[in-house]
N, C-alpha and C positions, 0 to 999 in steps of 0.2 A: 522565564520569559522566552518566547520563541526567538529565531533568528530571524529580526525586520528583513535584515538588510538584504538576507537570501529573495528578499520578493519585489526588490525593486530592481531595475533595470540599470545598469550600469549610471553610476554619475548621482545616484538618488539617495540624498541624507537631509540633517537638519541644519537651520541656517540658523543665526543667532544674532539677530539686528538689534543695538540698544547702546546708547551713548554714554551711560553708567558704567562702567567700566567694573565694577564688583557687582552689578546682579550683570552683567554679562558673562561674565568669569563665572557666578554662582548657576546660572543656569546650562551654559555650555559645560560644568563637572556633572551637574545633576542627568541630562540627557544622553553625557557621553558614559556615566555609571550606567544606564538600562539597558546600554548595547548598540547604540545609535553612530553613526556615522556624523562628527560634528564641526562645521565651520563658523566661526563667528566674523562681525562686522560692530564697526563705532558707528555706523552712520548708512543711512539707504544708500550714498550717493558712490559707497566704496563698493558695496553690495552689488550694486547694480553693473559696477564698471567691471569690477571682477569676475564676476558670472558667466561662463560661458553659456552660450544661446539656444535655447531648448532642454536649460538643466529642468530634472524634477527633485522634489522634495518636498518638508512644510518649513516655512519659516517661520519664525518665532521673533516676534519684532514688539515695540513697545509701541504706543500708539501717538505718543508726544515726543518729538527730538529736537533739537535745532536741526533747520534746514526743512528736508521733506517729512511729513509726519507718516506715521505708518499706514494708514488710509492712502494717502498717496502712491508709497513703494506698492502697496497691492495693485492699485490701478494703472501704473507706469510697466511694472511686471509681465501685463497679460500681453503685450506684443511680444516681447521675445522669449517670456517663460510662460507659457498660457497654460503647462500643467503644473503651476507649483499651485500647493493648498498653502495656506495663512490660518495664524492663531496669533491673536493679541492678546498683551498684554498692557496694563495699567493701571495707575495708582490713583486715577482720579474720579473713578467710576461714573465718569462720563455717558449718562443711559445715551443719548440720542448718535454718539459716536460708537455705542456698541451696537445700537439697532442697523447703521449706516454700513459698519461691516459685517454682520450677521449677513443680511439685505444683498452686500456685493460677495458672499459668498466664501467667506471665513467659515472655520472650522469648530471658531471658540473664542471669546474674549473673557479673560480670567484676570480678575483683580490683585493687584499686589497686596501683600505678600500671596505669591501662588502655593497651592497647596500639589505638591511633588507630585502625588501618585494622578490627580485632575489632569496635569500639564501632559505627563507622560500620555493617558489617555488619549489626550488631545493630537500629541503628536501621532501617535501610533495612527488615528485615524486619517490624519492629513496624509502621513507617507500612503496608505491605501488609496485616499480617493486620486492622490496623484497618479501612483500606479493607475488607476482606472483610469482619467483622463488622459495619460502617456498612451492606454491598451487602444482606446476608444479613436483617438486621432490618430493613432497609424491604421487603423483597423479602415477609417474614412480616406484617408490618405490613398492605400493602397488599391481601394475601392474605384476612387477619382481615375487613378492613374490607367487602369484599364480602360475603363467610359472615355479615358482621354483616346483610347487606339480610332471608336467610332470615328466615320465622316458625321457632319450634320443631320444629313436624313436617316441615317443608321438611329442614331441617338435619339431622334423624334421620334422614332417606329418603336425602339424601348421605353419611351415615355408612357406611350400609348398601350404598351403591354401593359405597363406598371397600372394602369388607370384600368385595366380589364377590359380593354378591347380584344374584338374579334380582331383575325386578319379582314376580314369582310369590312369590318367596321372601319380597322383603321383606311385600309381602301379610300374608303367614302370619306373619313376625314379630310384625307390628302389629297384626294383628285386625283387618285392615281389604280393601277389593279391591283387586283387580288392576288396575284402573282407573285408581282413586285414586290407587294408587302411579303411575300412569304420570302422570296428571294433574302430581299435587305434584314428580315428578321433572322433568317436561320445563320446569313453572315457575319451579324453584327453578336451572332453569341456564340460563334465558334472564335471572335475575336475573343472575345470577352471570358471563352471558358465556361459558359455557363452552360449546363448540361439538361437542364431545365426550367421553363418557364419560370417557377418556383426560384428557381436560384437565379436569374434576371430580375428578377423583385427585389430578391435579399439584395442583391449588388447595389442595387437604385436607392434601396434602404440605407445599404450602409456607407454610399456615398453622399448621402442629404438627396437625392435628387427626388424622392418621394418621403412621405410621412409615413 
C-alpha cells in the first residue's frame, strides 16, 4: 500500500469517534495497521474540543452515541473543519439515516460488523477528497486575497471582463469612457498579476466571483 500520509498536508490523518470502547480500539489497530495516521475519541464532544481549527482528515464515527450522534459531529464540523471527509458506521442499518449522510456528503456508511479491507477503502478515499477540498479552498482563498488589492470600480471592470465585455462595452455599462475602462483594466491586472485576459477569468473563477 502506498504512503497516504506523504499526500496529505501537514496535520491530516484518521479520527476515530465511537463510545464503545473495544470497536474503538478494534478499529483504530485495524486503520493504524494500513499505514494511517490515527487519533481516536469516546465522544463527538471531546473530538470536537480537541481538534485544532482547519485540521483535514476522514473521520470515522459511529452514527448513534450518547450525547451528539454522528450526523450531528458532521454538521457541527463544517465551520471549523469544512475539509474533513466522514464515513459511518453502524450497527442498526438505519436506511433513512444512511441516505441523510450520503445526501450531506459522507464518504460511506458501513454496517457493523465492518468488513476491513471496505473501511480501509473508504478511508483512503476520505483522506483524498479532504486533500482536494484543503487544495481547492486555499487555491480560492489565495484567489480572493488578490481581488481583495482591487478598489471597487477596479473589481466591477473585472466582473465585466469575466462576462465578455468589450472595453467599448463596459464603457457604455458604466457611464464612463473608453479610456478609463482601459485605464482601470490594465491596473487592476497588473495588481492582480494577471498577465492576460484569460488568466483574469481563471482568477474570477477561482475565486467564486464567476461560474
Amino acid at each position: 500500500m502506498p504512503d497516504s500520509q506523504s499526500l496529505l498536508p501537514s496535520g491530516g490523518r484518521v479520527f476515530i469517534v465511537d463510545d464503545d470502547d473495544s470497536t474503538r480500539r478494534a478499529l483504530a489497530r485495524l486503520i493504524g495497521a494500513s499505514g494511517f495516521a490515527v487519533a481516536d475519541f469516546r465522544d463527538p464532544e471531546a473530538f470536537l474540543a480537541d481538534l485544532p481549527k482547519g485540521s483535514l482528515g476522514c473521520v470515522v464515527t459511529d452514527l448513534r452515541m450518547p450525547g451528539l450522534s454522528g450526523l450531528e459531529l458532521q454538521r457541527l464540523s463544517r465551520g471549523s473543519h469544512p475539509d474533513l471527509a466522514f464515513v459511518f458506521i453502524s450497527g442498526h442499518g438505519a436506511v433513512p439515516d444512511a441516505v441523510a449522510a450520503l445526501k450531506d456528503g459522507a464518504i460511506d456508511f458501513l454496517e457493523k460488523p465492518v468488513d476491513p479491507d471496505q473501511l480501509v477503502a473508504s478511508v483512503e478515499r476520505g483522506l483524498s477528497r479532504s486533500c482536494e477540498a484543503f487544495a481547492r479552498r486555499e487555491r480560492r482563498e489565495a484567489a480572493a486575497a488578490r481581488l481583495a488589492l482591487l478598489t471597487p470600480r477596479e473589481l466591477q471592470v473585472c466582473h465585466l471582463v469575466g462576462q465578455g465585455l468589450l472595453n467599448k462595452q463596459i464603457a457604455s455599462e458604466l457611464g464612463t469612457s473608453e479610456k478609463t475602462v482601459k485605464t482601470q483594466r490594465g491596473r487592476a491586472m497588473r495588481k492582480v498579476q494577471a498577465t492576460s485576459t484569460a488568466a483574469l477569468v481563471d482568477l474570477l473563477r477561482r475565486a467564486g466571483e464567476t461560474s
